[in-house]
N, C-alpha and C positions, 0 to 999 in steps of 0.2 A: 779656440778664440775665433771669432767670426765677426767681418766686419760687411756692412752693403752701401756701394756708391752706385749713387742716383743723381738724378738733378736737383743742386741746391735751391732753396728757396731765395728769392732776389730781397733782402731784408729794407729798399725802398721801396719796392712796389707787394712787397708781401708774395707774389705769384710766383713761380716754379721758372727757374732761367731755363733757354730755348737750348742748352743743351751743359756736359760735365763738363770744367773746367779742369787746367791742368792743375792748379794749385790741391782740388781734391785727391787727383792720382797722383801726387807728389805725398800729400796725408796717406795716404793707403800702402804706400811705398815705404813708410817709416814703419806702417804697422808692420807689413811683412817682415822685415827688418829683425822685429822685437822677437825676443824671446816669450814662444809661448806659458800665460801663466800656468798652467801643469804640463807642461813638459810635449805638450802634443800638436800638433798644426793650428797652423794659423788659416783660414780661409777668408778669399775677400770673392765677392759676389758683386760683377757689375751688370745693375739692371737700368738701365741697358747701353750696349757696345756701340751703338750705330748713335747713340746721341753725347758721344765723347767728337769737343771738339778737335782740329787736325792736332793742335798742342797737346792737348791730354793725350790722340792717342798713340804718338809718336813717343811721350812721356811712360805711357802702356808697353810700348814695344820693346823701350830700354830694361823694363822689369821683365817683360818674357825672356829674353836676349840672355837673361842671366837673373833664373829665378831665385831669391833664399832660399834654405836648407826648409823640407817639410812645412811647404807651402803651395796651398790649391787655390787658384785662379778659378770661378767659373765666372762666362762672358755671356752674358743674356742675349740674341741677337735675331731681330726680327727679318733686317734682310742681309744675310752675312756677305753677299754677294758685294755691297758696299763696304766694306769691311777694310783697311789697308792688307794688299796682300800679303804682307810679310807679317800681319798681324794673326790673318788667315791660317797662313801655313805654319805657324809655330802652334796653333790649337789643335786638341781634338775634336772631332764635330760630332755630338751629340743630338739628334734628330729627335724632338719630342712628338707622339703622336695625337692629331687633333682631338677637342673633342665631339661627342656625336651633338646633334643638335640642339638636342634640348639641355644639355649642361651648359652648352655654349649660351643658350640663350638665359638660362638661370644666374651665370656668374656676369655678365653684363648687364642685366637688369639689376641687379644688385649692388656692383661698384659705380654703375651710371645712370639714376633713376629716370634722367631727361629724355630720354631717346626714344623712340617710337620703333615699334614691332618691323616697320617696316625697314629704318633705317638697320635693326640690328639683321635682319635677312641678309642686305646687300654686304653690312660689311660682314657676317660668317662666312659667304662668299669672297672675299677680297682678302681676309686673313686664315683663307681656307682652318677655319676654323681656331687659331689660336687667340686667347682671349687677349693678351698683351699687345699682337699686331694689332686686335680691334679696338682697342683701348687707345692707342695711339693714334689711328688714325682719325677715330672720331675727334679724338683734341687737337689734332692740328689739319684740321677744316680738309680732311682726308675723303669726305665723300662727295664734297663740293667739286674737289680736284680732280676725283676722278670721271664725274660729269664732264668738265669742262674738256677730258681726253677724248671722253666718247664721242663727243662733239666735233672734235677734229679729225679722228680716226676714223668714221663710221661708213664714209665715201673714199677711202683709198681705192685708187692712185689721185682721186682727189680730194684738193686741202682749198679751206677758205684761207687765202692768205691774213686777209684782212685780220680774221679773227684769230690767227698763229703770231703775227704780230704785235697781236694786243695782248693776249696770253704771254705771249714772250717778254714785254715790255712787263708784263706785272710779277713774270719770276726775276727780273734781273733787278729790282729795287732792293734800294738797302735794306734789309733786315728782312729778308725774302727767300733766305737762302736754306733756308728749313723746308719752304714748300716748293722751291725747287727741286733738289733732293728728293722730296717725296714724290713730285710728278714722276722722275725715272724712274725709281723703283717701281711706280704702280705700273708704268708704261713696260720696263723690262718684265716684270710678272705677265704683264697682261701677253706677253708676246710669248714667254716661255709657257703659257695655260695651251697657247694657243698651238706653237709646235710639241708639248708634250700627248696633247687628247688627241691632236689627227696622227703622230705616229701610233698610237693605240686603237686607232680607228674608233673614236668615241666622237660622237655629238660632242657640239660646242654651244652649249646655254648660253643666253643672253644674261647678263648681272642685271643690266637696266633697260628697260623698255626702249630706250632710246638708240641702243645699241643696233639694233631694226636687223639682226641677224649678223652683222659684218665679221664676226671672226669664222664662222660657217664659209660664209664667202670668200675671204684671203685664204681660209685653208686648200679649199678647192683650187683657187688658181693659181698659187705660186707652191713650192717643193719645202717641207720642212726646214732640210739645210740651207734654206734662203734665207728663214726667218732667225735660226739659227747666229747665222752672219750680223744679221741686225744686232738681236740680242749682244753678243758679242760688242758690236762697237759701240750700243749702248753704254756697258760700265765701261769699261775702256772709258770714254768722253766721261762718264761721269768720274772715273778714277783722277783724271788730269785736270777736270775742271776745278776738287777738290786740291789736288797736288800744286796746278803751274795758275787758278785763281782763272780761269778762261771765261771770258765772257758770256754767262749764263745763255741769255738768250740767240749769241750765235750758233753757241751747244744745241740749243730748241730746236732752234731751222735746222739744222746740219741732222741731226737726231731724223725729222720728220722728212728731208729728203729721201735718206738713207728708207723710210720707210716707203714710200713714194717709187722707189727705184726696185723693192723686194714686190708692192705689189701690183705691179708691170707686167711681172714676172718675168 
């Protein structure tokens, strides 16, 4: 038997809610529950893990915690790193591997016929190739976002204030909390590309022109385990802002210090 929880459709506005409710994984919980009709597992497939809100996936945690008899979980997860960790640590972690260019660029042209060649470039870069990361972030205005990082990043150790504050004031409005969330992540990725290629000693490509070289340049003048540390207190803040509700955009500024202070060096 096999069941797959997604994001339900909003049946007033017809469109897709910003993320799984827990009432869904409270349904998926019954199914696990049941006895399979011939006799053999039940599987429930959630695509995807990182858009379960904190109720569902606290609701998630009490079915890991104590799964039914002959019963498979798989958890679709784009950035598990966001993950609750004790949701984390009771999974196995299954790494799928990208794919090469041109499939990549076949099955997004396919499921999103709007997008332009160029848009899908940066994001095969940004979802190192997996089609479901670039799926998602095109729909939730994920390339926009990560402009407006580049933007703030691109002169560390300096930040336009003005322009972090404005940014900051537009992730902490209500119903905002999706593209907040999404800035760390891209912000945490962009920082772990950044100290995984210089311990490798690879070049560091720019995504977007705008980028005008800067991750070349922070690698040069601060130490891997600097940036490390950042990463680091990134989810940390992101984990707590989700957990204790922390003021978005003090998260922002505090985030962008902490970067400020790594490349100082």
């Amino acid at each position: 038997d096999l069941m797959t929880l997604e994001r339900p459709v909003d049946k007033e506005t017809n469109r897709l809610k910003s993320s799984i409710p827990i009432e869904s994984v409270r349904t998926a919980g019954d199914f696990l529950r049941r006895t399979a009709s011939e006799g053999g597992w039940r599987v429930l497939v959630i695509d995807s893990a990182d858009e379960l809100n904190l109720n569902a996936a606290n609701a998630l945690l009490k079915i890991l915690e104590e799964p039914p008899d002959k019963a498979l979980i798989l958890l679709v997860s784009h950035a598990p790193g966001q993950l609750l960790p004790t949701i984390h640590s009771r999974c196995c972690k299954i790494k799928m591997a990208p794919l090469n260019g041109n499939d990549f660029k076949a099955v997004i042209s396919e499921l999103k016929t709007d997008i332009s060649e160029e848009d899908i470039d940066v994001l095969e870069q940004l979802s190192e190739g997996c089609p479901g990361r670039a799926l998602q972030l095109s729909n939730e205005n994920g390339l926009a976002l990560y402009t407006e990082l580049v933007l703030l990043i691109r002169y560390l150790p300096d930040i336009n204030s003005t322009a972090l504050h404005k940014f900051g004031d537009q992730l902490a409005r209500q119903g905002a909390e999706k593209h907040f969330y999404l800035v760390v992540e891209l912000l945490a990725w962009w920082i772990s590309r950044l100290a995984r290629m210089t311990a490798k000693g690879k070049a560091i490509p720019d995504i977007l022109p705008e980028e005008e070289g800067c991750a070349s340049r922070l690698a040069n003048q601060t130490r891997v385990d600097h940036w490390l540390e950042v990463w680091e207190k990134i989810n940390v803040l992101a984990r707590q802002t989700n957990q204790l509700n922390l003021d978005r955009k003090h998260v922002l500024i505090n985030i962008f210090e902490a970067l400020k202070g790594a490349a100082r060096g």
